[in-house]
C-alpha positions in Angstrom: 0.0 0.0 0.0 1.6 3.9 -0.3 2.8 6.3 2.0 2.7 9.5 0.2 2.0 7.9 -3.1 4.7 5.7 -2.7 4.7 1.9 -2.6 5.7 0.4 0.4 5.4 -3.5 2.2 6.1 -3.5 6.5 9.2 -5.9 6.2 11.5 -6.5 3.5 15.3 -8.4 3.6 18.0 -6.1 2.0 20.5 -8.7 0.2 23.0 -5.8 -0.3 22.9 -4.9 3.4 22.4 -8.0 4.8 19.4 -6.8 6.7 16.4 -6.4 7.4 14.3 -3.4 6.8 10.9 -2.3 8.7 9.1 0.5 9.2 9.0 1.7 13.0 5.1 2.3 13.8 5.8 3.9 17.3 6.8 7.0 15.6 3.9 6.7 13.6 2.1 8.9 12.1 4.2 11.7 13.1 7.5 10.4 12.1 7.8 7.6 9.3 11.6 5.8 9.9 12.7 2.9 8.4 14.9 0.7 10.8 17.5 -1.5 10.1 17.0 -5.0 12.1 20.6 -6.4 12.3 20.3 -10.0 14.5 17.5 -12.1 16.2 17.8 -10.2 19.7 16.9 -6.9 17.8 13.9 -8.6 15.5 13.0 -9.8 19.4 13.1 -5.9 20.6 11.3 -4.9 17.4 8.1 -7.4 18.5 8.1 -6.7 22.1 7.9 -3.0 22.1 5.7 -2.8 18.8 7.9 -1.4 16.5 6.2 -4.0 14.2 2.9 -5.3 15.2 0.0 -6.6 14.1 -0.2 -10.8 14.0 0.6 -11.3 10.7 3.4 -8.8 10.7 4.9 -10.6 14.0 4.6 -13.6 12.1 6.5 -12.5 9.0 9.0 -10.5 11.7 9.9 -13.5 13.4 10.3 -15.4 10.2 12.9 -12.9 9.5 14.3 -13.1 13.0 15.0 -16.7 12.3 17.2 -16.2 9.6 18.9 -13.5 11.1 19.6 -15.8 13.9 20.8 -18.6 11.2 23.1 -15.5 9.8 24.5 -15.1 13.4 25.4 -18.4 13.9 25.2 -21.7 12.0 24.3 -23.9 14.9 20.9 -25.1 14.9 20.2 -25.1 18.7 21.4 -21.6 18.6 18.9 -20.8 16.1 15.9 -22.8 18.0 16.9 -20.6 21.1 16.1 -17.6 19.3 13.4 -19.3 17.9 12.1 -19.4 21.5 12.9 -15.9 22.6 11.1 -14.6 19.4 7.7 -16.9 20.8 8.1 -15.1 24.2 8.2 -11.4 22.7 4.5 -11.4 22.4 2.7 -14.4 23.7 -1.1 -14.3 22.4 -0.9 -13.8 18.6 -0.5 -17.4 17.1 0.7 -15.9 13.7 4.1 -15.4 16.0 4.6 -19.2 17.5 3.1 -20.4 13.8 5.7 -18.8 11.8 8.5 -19.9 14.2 7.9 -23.5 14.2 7.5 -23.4 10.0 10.9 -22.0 10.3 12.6 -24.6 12.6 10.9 -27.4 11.2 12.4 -25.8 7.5 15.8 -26.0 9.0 16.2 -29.1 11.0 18.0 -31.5 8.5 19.5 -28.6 6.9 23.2 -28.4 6.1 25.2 -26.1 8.3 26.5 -24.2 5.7 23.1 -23.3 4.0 21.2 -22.6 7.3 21.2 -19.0 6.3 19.7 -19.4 2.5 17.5 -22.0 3.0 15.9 -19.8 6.4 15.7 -16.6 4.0 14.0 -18.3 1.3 11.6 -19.7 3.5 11.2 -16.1 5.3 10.4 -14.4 2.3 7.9 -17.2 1.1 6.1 -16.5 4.5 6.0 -12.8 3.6 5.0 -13.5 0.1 2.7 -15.8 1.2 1.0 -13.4 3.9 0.5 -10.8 1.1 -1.6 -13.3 -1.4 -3.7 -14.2 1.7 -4.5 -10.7 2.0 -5.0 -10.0 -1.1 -7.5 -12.8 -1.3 -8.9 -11.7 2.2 -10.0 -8.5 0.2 -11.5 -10.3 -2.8 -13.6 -12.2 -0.4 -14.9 -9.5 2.1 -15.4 -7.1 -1.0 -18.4 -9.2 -1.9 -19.8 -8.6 1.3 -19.3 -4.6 1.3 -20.9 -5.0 -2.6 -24.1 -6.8 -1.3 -24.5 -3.9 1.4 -24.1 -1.0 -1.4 -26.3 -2.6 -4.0 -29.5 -2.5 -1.5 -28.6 1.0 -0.2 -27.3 2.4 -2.8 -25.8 5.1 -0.8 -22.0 5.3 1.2 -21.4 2.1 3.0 -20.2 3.0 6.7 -17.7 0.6 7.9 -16.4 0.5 11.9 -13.7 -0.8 12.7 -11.4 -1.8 15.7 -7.4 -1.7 16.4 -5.5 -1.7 13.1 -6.0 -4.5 10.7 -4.6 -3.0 8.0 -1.5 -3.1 5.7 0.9 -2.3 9.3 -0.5 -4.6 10.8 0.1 -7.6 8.2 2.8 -7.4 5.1 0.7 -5.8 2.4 -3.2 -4.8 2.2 -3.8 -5.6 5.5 -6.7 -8.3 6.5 -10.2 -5.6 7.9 -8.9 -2.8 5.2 -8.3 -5.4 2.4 -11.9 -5.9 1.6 -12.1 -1.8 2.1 -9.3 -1.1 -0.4 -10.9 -3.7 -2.6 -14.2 -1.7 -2.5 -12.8 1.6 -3.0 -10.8 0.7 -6.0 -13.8 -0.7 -7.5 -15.7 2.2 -7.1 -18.0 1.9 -4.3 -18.2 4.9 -1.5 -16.9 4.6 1.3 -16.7 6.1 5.1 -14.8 4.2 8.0 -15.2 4.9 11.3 -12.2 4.4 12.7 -12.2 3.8 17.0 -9.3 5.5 18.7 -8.1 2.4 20.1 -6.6 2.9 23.4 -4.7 2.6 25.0 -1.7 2.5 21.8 -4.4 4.6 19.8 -3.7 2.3 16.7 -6.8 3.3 14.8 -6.3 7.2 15.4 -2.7 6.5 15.0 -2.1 4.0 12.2 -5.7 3.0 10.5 -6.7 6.5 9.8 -3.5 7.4 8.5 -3.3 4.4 6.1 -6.7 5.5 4.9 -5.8 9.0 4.7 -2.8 7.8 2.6 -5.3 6.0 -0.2 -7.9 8.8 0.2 -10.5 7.1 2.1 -12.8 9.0 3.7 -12.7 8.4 7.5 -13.4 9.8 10.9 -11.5 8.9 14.0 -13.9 8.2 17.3 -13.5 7.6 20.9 -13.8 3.4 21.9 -16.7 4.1 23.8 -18.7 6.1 20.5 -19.6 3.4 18.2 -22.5 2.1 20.3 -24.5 4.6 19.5 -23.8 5.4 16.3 -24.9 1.7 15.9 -28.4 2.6 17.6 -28.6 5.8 15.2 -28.2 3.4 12.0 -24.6 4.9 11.3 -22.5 2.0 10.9 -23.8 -0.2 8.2 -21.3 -3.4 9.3 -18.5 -3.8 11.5 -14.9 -5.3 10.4 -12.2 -6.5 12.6 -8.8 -8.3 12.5 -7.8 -10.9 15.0 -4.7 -12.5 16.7 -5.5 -15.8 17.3 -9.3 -17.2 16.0 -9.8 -20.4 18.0 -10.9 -23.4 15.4 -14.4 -23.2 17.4 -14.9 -19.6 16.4 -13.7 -17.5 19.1 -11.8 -14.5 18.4 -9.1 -13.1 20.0 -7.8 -9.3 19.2 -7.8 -5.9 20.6 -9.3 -5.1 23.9 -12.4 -3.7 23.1 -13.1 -5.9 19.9 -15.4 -7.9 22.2 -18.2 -4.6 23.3 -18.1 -4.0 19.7 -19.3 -6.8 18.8 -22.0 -6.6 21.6 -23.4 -3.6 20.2 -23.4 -4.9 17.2 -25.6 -7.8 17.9 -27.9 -5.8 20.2 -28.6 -3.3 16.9 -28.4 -6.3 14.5 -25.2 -5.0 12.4 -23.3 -7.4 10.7 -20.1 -8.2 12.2 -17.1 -9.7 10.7 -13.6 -10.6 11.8 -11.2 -10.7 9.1 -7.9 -13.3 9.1 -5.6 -15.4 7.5 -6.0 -19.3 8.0 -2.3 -18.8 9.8 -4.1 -17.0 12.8 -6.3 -19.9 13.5 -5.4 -22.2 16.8 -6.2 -25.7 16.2 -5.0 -26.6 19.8 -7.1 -24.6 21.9 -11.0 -25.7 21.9 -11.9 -23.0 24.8 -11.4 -19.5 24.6 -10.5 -19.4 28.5 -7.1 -21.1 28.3 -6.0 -18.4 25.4 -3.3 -16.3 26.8 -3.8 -12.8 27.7 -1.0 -10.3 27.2 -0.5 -7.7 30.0 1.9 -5.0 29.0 3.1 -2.2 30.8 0.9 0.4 32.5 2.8 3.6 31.0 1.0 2.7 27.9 -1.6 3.6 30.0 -0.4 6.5 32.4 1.6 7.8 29.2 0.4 8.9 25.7 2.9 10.2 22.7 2.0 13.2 21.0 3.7 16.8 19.1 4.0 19.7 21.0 3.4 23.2 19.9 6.7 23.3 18.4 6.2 20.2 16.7 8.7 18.0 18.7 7.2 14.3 19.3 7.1 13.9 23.3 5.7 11.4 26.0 3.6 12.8 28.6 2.1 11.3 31.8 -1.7 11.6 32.0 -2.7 9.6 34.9 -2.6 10.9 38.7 1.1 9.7 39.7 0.1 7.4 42.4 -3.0 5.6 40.6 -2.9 2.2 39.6 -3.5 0.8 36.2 -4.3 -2.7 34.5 -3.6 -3.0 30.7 -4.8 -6.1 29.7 -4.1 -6.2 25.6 -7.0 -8.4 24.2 -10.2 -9.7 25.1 -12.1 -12.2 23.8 -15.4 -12.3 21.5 -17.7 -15.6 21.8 -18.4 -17.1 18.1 -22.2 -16.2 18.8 -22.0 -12.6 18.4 -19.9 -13.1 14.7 -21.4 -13.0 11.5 -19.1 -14.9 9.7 -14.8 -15.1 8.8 -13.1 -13.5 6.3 -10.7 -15.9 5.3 -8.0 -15.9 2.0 -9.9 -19.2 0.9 -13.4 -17.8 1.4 -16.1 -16.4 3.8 -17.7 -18.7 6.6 -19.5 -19.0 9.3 -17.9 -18.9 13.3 -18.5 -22.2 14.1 -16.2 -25.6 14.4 -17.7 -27.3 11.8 -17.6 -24.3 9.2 -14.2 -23.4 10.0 -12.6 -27.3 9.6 -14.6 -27.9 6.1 -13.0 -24.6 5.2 -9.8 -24.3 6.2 -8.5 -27.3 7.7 -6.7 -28.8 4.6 
């Protein structure tokens, strides 16, 4: 997707440099740097503190972490240690552990001295493979946005949660694929885009991919979409996830799940949209999923320019009060209308999502 008209992908391997490349999305959308990643300890720092983000993206960052592990070192239970650090970074997106496990299982009867190429080939076919899946993730969830306009013939209003889009995956993204697809075919759009605290991913990363492909869109607290649901505003909601259990339960952003509740009580179609690499197969109850807590400054603390346009970090919260920044929550398959997958829509149920996907 572009950033000021220009074409660019989240993650890419250098060959001249030897590195790997990725945009920093803390400094977005005030700053846009791109960083070098150098070893498997840095691609580790990159995940942990959200430089890259999004489960896809962790996915095809940990890929790459891999084979800049393999580059380190040629010793496989090196490289499976890394492998391990880079599943602790960020422990509830299954993209992360998924991508990992494809890469050791790649390099176990692997000669020592082609560690390195045969883990960057596979690392880029992850990333290649992560950008079809979108891609088809769009074709899919188009359909869906193309039903709604045809009966109201008017702008289709879209809400959506957290970013989903092209920073949060490789390319296209997997909620703003089926948007992009729409727009480029014509159809008009509006997204409203929730705030998403407490990293503010919507306000600070959806809304400025949009803005960067000229979709309209109007950034809103969390707490605004239920009514705009009860005054007929939003005409369906679309979500990412980080780990969709194979029973139907999705996992992603805290606040995905009272989203979804509103959605039901005002009977607006809900949809979560993911690669097949995000499902769980393991898990069978949404209970035992693990919840990241992270820090409480990204509570107490929020980024922002001043008035002389320096970017600064500034404390919000009362010094002594406590905080609890859980990072997901989870929605019950009950209250989704269907999956967005790159193989097809279906429904949020075991049976559905096995027939589907399983193969």
């Amino acid at each position: 997707m572009k950033i000021k008209d220009k074409h660019y992908q989240t993650i890419w391997y250098e060959r001249d440099s030897s590195f790997v490349k990725i945009i920093d999305q803390t400094k977005l959308p005030h700053e846009f740097i791109i960083k070098d990643i150098h070893n498997a300890d840095e691609m580790v720092n990159a995940i942990f503190t959200m430089e890259v983000r999004g489960a896809p993206l962790i996915g095809g960052a940990a890929a790459f972490g891999v084979a800049l592990a393999a580059k380190e070192k040629k010793d496989f239970d090196f490289i499976k240690k890394k492998g391990n650090d880079l599943i602790k970074s960020r422990p509830t997106a299954i993209n992360l552990e998924w991508a990992v496990n494809r890469m050791i299982n790649k390099l176990i009867n692997v000669e020592v001295s082609n560690l390195f190429e045969v883990a960057i080939q596979e690392a880029q076919e992850i990333i290649k493979e992560d950008v079809g899946f979108c891609k088809n993730i769009g074709i899919h969830g188009f359909k869906i946005i193309e039903d709604i306009y045809k009966i109201k013939k008017d702008t289709v209003n879209i809400l959506t949660h957290c970013n989903a889009g092209w920073l949060a995956t490789i390319d296209w993204g997997t909620a703003t694929s089926p948007i992009y697809h729409a727009h480029q075919a014509g159809i008009p759009l509006h997204v409203w885009v929730d705030e998403t605290r407490p990293r503010n991913q919507g306000a600070n990363l959806t809304s400025f991919e949009l803005n960067n492909e000229k979709i309209p869109n109007t950034i809103i607290t969390d707490n605004t979409g239920g009514i705009l649901m009860q005054k007929g505003f939003v005409d369906m909601c679309l979500v990412g996830s980080d780990r969709t259990l194979y029973t139907g339960d999705v996992c992603n952003k805290i606040g995905t799940y009272l989203k979804a509740l509103a959605a039901y009580d005002n009977s607006i179609p809900f949809y979560v949209a993911l690669p097949s690499s995000t499902i769980d197969w393991e898990i069978d109850n949404y209970k035992n999923i693990p919840l990241e807590e992270r820090n409480n400054n990204e509570l107490s603390h929020i980024n922002g320019l001043d008035d002389a346009g320096n970017l600064k970090n500034v404390l919000i919260y009362p010094r002594e009060s406590k905080s609890f920044n859980l990072a997901f929550d989870v929605t019950p398959s009950k209250y989704i209308s269907g999956l967005i997958t790159e193989k097809g829509v279906c429904k949020a149920n075991k049976n559905e999502i096995i027939s589907l996907l399983k193969n």
